[in-house]
C-alpha positions in Angstrom: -18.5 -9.9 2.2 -17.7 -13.0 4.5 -13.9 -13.5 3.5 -11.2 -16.3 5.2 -7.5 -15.6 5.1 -5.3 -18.4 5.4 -2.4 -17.7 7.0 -2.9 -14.8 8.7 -0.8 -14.3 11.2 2.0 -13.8 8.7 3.3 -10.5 7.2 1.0 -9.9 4.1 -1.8 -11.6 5.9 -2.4 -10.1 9.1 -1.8 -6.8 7.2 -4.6 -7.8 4.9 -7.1 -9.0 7.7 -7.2 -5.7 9.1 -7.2 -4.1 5.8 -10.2 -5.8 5.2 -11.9 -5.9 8.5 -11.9 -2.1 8.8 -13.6 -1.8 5.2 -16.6 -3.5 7.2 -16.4 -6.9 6.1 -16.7 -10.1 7.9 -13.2 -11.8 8.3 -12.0 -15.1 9.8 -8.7 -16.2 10.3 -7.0 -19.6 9.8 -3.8 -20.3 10.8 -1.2 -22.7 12.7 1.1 -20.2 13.7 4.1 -22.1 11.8 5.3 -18.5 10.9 6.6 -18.0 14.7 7.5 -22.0 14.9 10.2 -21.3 11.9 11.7 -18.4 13.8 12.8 -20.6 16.6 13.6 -23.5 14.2 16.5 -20.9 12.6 17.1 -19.0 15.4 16.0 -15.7 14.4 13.3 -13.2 15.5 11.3 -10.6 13.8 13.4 -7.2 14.5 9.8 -5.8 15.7 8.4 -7.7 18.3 5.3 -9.3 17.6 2.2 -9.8 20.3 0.4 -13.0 20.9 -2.5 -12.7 18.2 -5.3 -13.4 21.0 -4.1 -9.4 22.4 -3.8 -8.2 18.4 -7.1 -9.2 18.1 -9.2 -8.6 21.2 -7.4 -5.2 20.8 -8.8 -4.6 17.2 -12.2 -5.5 18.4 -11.8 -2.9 21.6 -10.4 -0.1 19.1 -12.9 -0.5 16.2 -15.5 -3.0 17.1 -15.2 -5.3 14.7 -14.3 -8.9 15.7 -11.8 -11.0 13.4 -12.9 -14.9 14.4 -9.6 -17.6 14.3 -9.5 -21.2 14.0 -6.8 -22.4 14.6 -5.2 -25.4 12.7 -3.6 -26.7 9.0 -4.2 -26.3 5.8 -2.7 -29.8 5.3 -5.0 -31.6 7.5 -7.9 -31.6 5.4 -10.3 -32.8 8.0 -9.7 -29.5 10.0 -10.2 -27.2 6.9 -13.2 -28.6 5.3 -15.2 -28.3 8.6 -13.5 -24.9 9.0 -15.0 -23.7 5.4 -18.2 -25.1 5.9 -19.0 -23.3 8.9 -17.5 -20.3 7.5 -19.0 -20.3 4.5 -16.7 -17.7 2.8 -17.3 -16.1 -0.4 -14.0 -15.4 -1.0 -10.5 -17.4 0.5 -7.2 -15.6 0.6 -4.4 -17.8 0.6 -1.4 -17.0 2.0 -0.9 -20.0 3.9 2.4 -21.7 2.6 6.1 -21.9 3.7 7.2 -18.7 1.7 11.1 -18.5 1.2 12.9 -19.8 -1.2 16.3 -19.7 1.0 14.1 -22.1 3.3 13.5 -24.6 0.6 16.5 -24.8 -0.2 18.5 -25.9 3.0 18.5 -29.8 2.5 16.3 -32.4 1.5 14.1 -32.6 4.6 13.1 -28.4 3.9 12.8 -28.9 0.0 10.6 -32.0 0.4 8.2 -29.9 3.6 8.0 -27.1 1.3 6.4 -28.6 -1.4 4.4 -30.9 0.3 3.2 -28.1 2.9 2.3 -25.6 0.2 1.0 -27.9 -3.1 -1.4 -30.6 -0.7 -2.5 -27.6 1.2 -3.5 -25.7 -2.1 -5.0 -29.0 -3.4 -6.8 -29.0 0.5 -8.2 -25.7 -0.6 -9.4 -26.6 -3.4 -11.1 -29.7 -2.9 -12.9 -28.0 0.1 -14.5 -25.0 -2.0 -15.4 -27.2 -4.7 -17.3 -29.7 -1.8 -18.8 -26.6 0.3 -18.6 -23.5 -1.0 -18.2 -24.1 -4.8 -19.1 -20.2 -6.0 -16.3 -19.1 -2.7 -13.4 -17.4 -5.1 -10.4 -17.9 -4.3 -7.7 -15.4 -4.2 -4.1 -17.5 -4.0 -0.9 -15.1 -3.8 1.5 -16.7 -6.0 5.0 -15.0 -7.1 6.8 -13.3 -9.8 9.7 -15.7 -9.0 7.5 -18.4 -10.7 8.4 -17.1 -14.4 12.2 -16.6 -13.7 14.3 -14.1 -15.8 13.3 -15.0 -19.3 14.5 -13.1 -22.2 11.5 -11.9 -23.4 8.5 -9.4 -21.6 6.7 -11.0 -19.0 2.7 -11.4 -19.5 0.2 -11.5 -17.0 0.2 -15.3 -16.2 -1.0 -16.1 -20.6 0.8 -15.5 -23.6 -0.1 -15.5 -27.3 2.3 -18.0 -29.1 2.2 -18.6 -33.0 4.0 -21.9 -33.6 4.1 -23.7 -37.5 1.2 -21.2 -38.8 -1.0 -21.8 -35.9 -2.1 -19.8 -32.6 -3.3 -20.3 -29.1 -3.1 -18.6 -25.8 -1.3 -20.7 -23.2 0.3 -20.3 -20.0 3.3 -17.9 -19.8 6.4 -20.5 -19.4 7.6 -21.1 -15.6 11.3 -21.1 -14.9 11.3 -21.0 -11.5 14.8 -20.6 -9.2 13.7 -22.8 -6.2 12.3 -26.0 -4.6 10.1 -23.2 -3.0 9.0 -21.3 -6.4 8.5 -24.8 -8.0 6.3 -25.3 -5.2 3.9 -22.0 -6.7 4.3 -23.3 -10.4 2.7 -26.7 -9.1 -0.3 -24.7 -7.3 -0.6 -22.2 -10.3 -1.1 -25.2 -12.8 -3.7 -27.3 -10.0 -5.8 -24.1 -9.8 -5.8 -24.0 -13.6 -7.1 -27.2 -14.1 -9.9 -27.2 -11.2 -11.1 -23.9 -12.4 -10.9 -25.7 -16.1 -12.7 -29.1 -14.8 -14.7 -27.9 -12.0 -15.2 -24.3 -13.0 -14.1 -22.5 -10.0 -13.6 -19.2 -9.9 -9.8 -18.0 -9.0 -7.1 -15.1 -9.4 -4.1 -15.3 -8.8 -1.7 -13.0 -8.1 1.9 -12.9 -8.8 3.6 -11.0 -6.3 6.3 -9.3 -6.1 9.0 -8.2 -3.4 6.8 -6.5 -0.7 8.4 -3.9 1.3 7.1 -1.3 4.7 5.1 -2.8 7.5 3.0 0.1 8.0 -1.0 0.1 6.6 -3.3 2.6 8.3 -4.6 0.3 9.9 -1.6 -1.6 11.8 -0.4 2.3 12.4 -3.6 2.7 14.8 -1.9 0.8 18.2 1.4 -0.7 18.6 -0.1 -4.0 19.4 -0.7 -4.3 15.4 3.0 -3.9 14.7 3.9 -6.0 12.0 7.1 -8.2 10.9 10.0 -7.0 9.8 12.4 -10.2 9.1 16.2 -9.6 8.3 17.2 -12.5 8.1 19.3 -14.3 5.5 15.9 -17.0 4.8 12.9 -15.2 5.4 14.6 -11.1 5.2 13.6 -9.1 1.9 16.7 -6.9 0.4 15.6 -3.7 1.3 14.5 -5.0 5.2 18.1 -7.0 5.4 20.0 -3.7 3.2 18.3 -1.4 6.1 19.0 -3.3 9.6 22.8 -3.6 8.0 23.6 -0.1 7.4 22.3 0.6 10.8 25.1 -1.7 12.4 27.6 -0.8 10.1 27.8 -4.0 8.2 28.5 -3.8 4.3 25.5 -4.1 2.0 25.3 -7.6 1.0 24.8 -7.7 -2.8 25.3 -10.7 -4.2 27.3 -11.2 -7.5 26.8 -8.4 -9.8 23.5 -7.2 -7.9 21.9 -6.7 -11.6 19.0 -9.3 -10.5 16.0 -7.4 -11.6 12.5 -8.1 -9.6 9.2 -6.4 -9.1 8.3 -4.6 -5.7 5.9 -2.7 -4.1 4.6 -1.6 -0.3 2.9 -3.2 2.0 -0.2 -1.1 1.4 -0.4 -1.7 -2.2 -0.7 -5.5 -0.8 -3.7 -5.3 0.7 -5.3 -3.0 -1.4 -4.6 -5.5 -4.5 -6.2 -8.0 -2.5 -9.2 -6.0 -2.2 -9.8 -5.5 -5.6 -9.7 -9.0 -6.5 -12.1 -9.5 -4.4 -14.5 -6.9 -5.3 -13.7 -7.8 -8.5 -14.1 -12.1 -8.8 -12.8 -13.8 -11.8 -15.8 -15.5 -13.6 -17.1 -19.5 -13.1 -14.5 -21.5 -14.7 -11.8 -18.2 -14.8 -8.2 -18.3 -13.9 -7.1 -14.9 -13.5 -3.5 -14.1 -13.5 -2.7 -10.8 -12.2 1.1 -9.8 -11.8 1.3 -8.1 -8.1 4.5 -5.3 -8.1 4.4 -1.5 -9.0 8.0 -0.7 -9.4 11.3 -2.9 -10.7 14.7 -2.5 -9.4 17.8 -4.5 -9.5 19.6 -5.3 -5.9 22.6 -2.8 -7.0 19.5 -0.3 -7.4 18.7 -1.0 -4.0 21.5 -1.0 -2.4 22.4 2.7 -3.7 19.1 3.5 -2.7 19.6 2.2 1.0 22.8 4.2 1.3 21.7 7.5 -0.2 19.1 7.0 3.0 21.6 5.9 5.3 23.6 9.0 4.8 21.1 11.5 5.5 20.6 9.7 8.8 24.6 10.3 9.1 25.3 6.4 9.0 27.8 5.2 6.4 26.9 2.7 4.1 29.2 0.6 2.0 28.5 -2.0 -0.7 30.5 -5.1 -0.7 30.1 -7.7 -3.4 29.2 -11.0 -2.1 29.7 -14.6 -4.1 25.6 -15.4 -5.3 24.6 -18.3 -3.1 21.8 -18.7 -5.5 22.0 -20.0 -9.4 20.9 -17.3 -11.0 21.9 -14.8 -14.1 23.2 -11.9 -12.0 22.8 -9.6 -14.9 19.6 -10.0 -17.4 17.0 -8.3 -19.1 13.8 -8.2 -17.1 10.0 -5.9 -18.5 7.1 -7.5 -16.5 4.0 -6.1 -17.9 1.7 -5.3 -14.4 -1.5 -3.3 -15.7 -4.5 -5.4 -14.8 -4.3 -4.2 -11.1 -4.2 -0.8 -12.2 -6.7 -0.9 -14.7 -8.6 -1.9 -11.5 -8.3 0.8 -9.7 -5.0 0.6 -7.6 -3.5 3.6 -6.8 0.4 2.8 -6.3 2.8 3.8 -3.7 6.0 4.2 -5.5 9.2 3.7 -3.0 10.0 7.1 -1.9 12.8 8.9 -0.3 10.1 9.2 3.2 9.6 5.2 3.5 13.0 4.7 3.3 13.6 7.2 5.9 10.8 5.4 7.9 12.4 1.6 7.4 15.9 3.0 8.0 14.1 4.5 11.8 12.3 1.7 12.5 16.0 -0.6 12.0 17.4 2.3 14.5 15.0 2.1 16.7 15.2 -1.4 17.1 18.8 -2.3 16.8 19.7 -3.7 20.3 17.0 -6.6 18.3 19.5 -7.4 15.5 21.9 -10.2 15.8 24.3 -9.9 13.6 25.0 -13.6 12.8 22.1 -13.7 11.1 23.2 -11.8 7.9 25.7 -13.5 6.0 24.0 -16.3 3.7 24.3 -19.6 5.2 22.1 -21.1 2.6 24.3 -22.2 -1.0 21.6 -23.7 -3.6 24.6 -25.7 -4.9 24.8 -27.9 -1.6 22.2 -30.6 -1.0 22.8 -30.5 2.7 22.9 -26.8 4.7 23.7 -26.3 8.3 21.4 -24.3 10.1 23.3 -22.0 13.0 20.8 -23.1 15.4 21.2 -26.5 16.5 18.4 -26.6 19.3 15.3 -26.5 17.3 13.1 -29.7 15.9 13.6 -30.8 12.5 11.0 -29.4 9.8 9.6 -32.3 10.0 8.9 -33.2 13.0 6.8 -29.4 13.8 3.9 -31.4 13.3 4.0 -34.1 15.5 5.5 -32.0 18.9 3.4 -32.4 22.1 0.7 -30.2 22.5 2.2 -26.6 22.9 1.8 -22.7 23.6 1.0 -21.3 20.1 2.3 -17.7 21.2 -1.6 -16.8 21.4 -1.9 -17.5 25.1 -4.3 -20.6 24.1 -3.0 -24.4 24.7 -3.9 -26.5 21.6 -2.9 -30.1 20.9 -1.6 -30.6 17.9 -3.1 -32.1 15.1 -1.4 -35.6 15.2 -2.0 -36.6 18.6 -5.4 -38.7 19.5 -7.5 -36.1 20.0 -8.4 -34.3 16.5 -6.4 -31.4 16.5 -7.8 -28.0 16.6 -11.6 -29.1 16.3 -12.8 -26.5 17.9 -12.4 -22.8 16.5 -11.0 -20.2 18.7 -13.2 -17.5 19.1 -10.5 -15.1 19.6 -12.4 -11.8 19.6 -14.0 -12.3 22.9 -11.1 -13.9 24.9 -13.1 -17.4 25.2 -12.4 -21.0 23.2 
């Protein structure tokens, strides 16, 4: 199956290329490595360092033999991406190629406004170019659990059965999302509704949930594949931040009560989820909403977990209650139902006493990485206006307009505002040429 991965350079996507790839089927990447651009913008890096994709990929192709093609460029400039699909012809797009933190959204205006725009006109980019080129291509968009909030009643898969003055109908589960960033998904879940509806498309979309590990068998094959492992208080995870601070002695940073309930599962689960929706495409005219976790714990939960870990390492862990930057119920019923996957065919990795052991050695082993200023939450959703700690880097807005610039690949590109169209020509990454 050919098969194009926005966005994979990132975390779940570069994960999922090589997930893919090594399953034998034809995969191209497209992204504009804005991932590694936010790290310097907050001045934090990825506690495992990351190589410059051209070596990650000429080293895939050297180990397996399969070659992973890039084009590098942005979703947003829809120019770039329509030519990009058409010569890629892809029967299935996986999109992971959005600003992904909801911490990040919510600094100040300038973030909430790049967020949205970034990840709803780059979805609507998307969509307009499969219906125009590839119109049977099915997409595969990796949405969030955050979209539906903490309602108080179960959580369906994406539709819900409502009987209202004697009638009934099944409509979309209500959205109460907790960020400029998750409001950002609702928009893109409700656009892919309505072009599968008017266009009939064929989409799934999958709510995800808290993804933890950084190891797949495939990234385990050479340390060139290593894969992120952010700690940070705007794009770290709980258990990833709960893990590199037990490792420095820093208090576990649960905030409020810590009862905040969410859906998780590992890394490899990831990928494999995304396999089966693709194997498996929705139907011409289908929205498929699949919800994307295997496991639910509250941050308290995780915490205790963490420590337990900690201690058989022979580091002590405490648990200090922070004030919740966020608005949220810190305390709250939460039953997301999760069975479509499984019915499927996924086979879950539950979090185990071993993968913690293995998070908890990869924070050791890379400690003299962690600064410690990058912890405590700087972000408040109450505040309009956040300070970032680093001062040096561009503003949001201007990371698309910077002179032309190293792209961490090895490979000068201009950007995509400057006179010449940006990134025209696709990257052939795989053989070392452009």
């Amino acid at each position: 199956m050919k098969i194009a991965v926005l966005g994979g350079d990132g975390y779940c996507g570069w994960a999922t290329a090589l997930h893919l790839s090594a399953r034998g089927h034809s995969v191209s990447i497209v992204d504009n490595f804005s991932r590694r651009q936010w790290d310097h913008e907050i001045g934090a890096q990825t506690l495992t360092p990351i190589r410059p994709l051209a070596e990650r990929l000429r080293v895939w192709e050297e180990l397996t033999g399969k070659a992973i093609e890039l084009f590098v460029g942005d979703v947003t400039d829809y120019d770039f991406l329509s030519a990009t699909i058409k010569e890629i012809e892809p029967e299935a797009l996986i999109h992971f190629a959005e600003q992904r933190a909801a911490p990040y959204s919510m600094i100040d205006r300038k973030h909430a406004v790049f967020t949205q725009v970034n990840n709803v006109v780059g979805t609507l980019n998307v969509l307009f170019a499969i219906r125009e080129y590839v119109p049977d291509c099915h997409l595969v968009k990796l949405g969030t659990m955050g979209e539906y909030g903490t309602p108080n009643i179960d959580i369906e898969e994406g539709y819900i059965k409502i009987e209202h003055n004697g009638r009934s109908d099944v409509v979309p589960y209500p959205k109460q999302a907790g960020s400029f960033y998750h409001l950002s998904k609702v928009h893109d879940s409700h656009n892919i509704m309505f072009t599968c509806k008017v266009w009939g498309l064929r989409a799934t979309d999958l709510n995800q949930g808290v993804v933890y590990g950084t190891v797949t068998d495939e990234v385990a094959m050479d340390e060139t594949f290593v894969n992120r492992f952010d700690y940070d208080e705007i794009f770290g995870t709980v258990l990833n931040r709960f893990c590199v601070q037990a490792v420095i002695g820093h208090p576990l940073t649960v905030y409020g009560k810590g009862g905040q309930t969410r859906g998780f599962l590992d890394i490899r689960d990831t990928v494999r989820c995304v396999e089966i929706a693709c194997l498996n495409p929705a139907a011409r005219g289908e929205c498929r909403v699949y919800n994307q976790f295997t496991e639910q714990f509250s941050v308290l939960e995780i915490a205790q977990m963490v420590k337990t870990a900690a201690k058989k390492l022979g580091v002590a862990v405490t648990v200090k209650h922070f004030p919740d930057p966020r608005v949220e119920a810190e305390e709250h019923y939460y039953n997301a139902k999760h069975s479509k996957l499984l019915d499927l065919g996924l086979q879950p990795h539950f979090l185990s006493h071993s993968l913690l052991d293995s998070l908890m050695n990869i924070a050791l082993q890379y400690r003299d990485r962690i600064d410690a200023s990058l912890i405590q939450p700087s972000v408040n959703w109450r505040r309009t206006r956040n300070e970032l700690r680093h001062k040096e880097s561009p503003p949001v807005s201007a990371l698309a307009s910077v002179p032309p610039f190293e792209n961490g690949d090895g490979i000068k590109r201009k950007n995509k505002r400057t006179s010449r169209p940006a990134f025209e020509k696709k990257a052939r990454i795989a053989s070392g040429k452009s």
